[in-house]
C-alpha positions as MATLAB code, in Angstrom:
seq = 'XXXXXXXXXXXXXXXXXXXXXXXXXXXXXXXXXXXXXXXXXXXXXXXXXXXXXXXXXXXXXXXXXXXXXXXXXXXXXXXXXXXXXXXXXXXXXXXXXXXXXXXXXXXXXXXXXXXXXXXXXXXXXXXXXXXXXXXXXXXXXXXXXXXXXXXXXXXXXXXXXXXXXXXXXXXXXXXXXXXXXXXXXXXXXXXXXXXXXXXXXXXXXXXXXXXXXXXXXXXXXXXXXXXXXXXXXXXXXXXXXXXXXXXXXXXXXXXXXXXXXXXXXXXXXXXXXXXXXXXX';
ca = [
     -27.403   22.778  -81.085;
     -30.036   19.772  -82.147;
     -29.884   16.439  -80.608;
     -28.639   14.740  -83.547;
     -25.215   17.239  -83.489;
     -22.641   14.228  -83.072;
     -20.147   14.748  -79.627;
     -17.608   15.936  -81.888;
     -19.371   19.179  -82.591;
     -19.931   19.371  -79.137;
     -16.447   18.827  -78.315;
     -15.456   21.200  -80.795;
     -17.542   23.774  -79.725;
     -16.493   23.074  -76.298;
     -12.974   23.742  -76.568;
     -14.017   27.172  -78.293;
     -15.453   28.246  -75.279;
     -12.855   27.286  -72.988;
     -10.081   28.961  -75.090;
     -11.841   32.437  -75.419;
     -12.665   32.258  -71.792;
      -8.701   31.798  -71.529;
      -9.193   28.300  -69.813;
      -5.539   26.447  -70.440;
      -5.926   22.998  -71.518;
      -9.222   23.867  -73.095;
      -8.976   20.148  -74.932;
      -8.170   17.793  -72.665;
     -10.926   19.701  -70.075;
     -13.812   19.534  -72.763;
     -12.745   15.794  -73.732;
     -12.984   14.771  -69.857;
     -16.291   16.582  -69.083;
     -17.962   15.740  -72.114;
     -17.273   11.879  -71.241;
     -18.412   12.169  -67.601;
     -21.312   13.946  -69.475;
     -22.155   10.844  -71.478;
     -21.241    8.662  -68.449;
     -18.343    6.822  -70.388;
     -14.742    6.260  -69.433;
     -12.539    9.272  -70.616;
     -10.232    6.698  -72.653;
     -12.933    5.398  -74.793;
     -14.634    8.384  -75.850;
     -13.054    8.383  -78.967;
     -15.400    5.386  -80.131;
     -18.392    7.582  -79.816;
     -17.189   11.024  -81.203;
     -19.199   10.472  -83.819;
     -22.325    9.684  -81.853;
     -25.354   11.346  -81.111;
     -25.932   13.124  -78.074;
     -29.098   13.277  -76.401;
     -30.672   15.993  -74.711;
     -29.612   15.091  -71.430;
     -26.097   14.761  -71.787;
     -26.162   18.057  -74.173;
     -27.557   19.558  -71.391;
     -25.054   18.401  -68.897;
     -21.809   18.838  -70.794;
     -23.199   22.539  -71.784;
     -23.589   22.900  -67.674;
     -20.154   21.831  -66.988;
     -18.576   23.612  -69.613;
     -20.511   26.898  -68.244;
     -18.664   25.874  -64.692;
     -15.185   25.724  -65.969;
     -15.406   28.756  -67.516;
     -15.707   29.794  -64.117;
     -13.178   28.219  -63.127;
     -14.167   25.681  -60.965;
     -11.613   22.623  -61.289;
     -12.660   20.002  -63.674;
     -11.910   17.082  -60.257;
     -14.714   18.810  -58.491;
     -16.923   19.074  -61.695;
     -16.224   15.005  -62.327;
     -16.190   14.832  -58.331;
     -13.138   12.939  -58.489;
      -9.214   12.884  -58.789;
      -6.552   10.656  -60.557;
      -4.018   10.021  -57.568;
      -1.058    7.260  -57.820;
      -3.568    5.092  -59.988;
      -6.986    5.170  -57.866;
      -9.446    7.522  -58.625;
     -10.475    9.302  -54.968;
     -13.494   11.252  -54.370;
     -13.102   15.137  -54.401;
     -15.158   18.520  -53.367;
     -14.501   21.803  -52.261;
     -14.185   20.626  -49.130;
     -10.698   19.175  -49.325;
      -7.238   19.883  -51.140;
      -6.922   18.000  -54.920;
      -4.394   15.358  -54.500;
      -1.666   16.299  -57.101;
       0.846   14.475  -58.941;
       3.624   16.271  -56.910;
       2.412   14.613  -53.571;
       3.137   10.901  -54.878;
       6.779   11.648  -54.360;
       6.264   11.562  -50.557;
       4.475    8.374  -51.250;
       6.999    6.936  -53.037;
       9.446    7.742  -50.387;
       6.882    6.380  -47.476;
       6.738    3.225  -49.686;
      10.450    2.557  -49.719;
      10.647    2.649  -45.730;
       9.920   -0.185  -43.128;
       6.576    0.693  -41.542;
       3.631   -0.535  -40.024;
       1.558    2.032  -38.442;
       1.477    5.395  -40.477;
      -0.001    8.537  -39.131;
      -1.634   11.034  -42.005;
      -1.701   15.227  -40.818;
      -4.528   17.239  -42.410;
      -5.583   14.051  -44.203;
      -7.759   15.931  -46.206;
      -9.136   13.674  -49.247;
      -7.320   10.847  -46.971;
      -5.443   10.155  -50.413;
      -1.746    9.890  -48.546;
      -2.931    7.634  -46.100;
      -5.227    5.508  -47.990;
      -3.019    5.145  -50.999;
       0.285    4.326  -48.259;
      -2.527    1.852  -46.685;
      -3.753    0.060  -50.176;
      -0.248   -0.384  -51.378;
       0.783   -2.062  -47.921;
      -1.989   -4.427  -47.174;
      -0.949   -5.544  -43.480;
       0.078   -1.520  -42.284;
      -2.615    0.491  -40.277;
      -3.161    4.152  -40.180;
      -4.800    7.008  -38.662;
      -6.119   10.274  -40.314;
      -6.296   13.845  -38.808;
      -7.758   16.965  -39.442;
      -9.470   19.471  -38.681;
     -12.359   19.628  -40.698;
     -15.007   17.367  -40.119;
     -16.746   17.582  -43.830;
     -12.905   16.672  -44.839;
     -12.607   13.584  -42.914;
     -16.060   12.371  -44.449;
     -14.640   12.356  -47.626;
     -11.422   10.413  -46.793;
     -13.707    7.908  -44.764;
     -15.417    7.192  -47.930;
     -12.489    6.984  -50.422;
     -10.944    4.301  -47.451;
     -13.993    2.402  -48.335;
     -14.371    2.517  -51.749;
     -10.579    1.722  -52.220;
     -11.135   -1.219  -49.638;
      -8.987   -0.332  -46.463;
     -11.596    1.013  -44.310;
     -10.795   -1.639  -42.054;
      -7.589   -0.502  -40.694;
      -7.720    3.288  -41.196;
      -9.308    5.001  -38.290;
      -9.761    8.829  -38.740;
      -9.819   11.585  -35.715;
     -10.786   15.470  -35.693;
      -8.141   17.300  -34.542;
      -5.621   20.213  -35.230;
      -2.235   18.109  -35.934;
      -1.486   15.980  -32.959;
      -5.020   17.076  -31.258;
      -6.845   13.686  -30.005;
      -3.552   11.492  -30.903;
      -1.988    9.432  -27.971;
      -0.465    6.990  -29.763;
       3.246    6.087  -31.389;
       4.050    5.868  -35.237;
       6.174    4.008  -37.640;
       5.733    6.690  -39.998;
       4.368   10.332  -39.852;
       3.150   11.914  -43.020;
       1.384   15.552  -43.583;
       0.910   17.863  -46.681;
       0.218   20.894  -44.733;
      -1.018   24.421  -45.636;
       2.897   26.209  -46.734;
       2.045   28.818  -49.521;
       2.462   32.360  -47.485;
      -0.271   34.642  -47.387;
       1.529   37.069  -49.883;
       1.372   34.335  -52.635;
      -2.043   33.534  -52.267;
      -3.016   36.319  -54.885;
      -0.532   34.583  -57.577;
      -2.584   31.498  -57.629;
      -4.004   29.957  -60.764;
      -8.250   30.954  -60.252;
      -9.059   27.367  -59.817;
      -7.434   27.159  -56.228;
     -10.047   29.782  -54.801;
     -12.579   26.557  -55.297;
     -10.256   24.352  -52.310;
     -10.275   25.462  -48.576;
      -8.110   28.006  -48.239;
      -7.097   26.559  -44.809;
      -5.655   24.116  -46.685;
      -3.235   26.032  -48.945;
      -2.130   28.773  -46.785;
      -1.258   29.427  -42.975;
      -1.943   33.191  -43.151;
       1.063   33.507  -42.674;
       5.130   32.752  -43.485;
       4.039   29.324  -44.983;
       5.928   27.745  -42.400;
       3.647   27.641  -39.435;
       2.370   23.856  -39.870;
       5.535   22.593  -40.016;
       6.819   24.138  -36.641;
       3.748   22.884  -34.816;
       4.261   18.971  -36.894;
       7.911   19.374  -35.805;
       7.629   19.927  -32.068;
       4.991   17.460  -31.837;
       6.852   14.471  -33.664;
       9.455   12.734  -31.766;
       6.900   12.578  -29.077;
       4.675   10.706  -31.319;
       7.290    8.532  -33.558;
       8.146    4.949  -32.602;
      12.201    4.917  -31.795;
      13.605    5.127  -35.363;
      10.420    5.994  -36.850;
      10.147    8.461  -39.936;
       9.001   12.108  -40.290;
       8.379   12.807  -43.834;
       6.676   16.176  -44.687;
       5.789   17.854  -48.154;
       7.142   21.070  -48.754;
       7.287   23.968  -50.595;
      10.103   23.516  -53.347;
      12.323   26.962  -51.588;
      11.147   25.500  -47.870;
      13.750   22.314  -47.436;
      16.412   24.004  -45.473;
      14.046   25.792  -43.135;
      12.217   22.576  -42.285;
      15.121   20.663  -42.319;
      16.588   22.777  -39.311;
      12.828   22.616  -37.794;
      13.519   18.443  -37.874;
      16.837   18.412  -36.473;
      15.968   21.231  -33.597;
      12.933   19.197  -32.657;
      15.481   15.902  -31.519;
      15.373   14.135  -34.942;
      18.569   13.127  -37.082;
      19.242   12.279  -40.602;
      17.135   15.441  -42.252;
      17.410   15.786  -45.707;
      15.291   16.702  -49.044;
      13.642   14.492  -51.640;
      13.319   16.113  -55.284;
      10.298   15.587  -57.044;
       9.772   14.937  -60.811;
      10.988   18.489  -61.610;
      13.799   17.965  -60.061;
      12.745   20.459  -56.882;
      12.738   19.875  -52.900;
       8.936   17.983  -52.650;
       9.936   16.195  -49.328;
      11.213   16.425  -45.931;
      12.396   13.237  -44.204;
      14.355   12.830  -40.723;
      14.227    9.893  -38.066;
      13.460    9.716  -34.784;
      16.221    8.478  -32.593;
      16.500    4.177  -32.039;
];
């Protein structure tokens, strides 16, 4: 391919590549790569289809392309992810924020709060996103991965709340002394057996992330036990979950001392989210 080919025959040949390889959404993956390629916003692309490319960004969208084919996720090609309207930073070193998560956000976002804890922060997108939409509220990130929490610190300062998010290395409640208006995780719950089901691009986020090794359940037992020592009185618990999980980590909620446990659906209409309330 010459210099002068416009980024429509790239594009087209692109999305050839992608389809034989048996990459789904073979379009809309070539149309976002080949725009970070020619370092232009996705949604104007269209006004330079017809454009030149030069070598460079030939060279660069023919790289990225090779890497999808592979599988790798198009966030961590791009290095970043679309989350409740921000754009946060992303790697293999922490989970992709997905459009299923913003459900517990929404929820968070409809409770009284001012201090919000964030389990396995990951990407920090729960806590930062919970902290830029409520400008006076603090918050506090775990996890256990240090490379992890050096990503959330980052997106907390390029989204502008750095200032009152603090972030701590720790398994769950590891490190944390403090009291909570508001507890939020997405922990690891797929179950070892259904790791092998997965869609190929999931083998390019930590695996400690996704899975427990286990029953899928394991995070939520520890998060459980450990919350109505940590909750304000009246403070919330609201947890992610598998969409067949709700009942068994509603019972984990209301053994551990908290009331009110019930399910939020998501946007599919499944269980997405766990909430109960620590006693007044």
């Amino acid at each position: 391919m010459s210099t002068q080919d416009s980024a429509q025959e790239a594009l087209t040949a692109a999305r050839a590549r992608l389809e034989a390889a048996g990459v789904p959404g073979a379009m809309g993956d070539a149309r976002r790569l080949l725009a970070h390629a020619m370092g232009i916003a996705a949604g104007r692309l269209m006004l330079h289809l017809h454009d030149p490319l030069s070598d460079a960004a030939l060279a660069a969208f023919n790289a990225l392309i090779v890497r999808r084919v592979l599988r790798v996720p198009v966030s961590h090609l791009i290095g970043k992810r679309n989350f409740y309207g921000r754009d946060f930073e992303v790697s293999g070193d922490v989970l992709d924020p997905r459009p299923e998560t913003e459900t517990l956000v929404g929820a968070a976002l409809e409770a009284p709060w001012d201090t919000v804890l964030d389990l396995g922060t990951g990407s920090g997108a729960i806590v930062v996103t919970l902290l830029a939409e409520r400008g006076s509220a603090w918050g506090t990130g775990t996890d256990i991965s240090a490379a992890a929490l050096a990503v959330a610190a980052r997106n907390a300062a390029a989204l502008g709340v750095a200032g009152r998010a603090e972030w701590v290395r720790g398994d769950w409640f590891g490190g944390i002394d403090a009291r909570f208006d508001l507890i939020v995780s997405n922990p690891p719950y797929i179950a070892a057996s259904e790791m092998a089901g997965l869609a190929p691009e999931l083998a390019h986020e930590p695996r400690r992330a996704l899975t427990d090794e286990a029953d899928g359940l394991s995070a939520y037992r520890a998060i459980c036990a450990g919350a109505a020592a940590h909750l304000a009185p009246g403070g919330w618990l609201m947890l992610e979950i598998g969409w067949r999980q709700g009942a068994a980590v509603c019972d984990m909620a209301c053994a551990a001392g908290l009331s009110g446990a019930l399910c939020r659906t998501d946007m599919d209409g499944r269980d997405r989210v766990v909430m109960a309330r620590a006693p007044v």
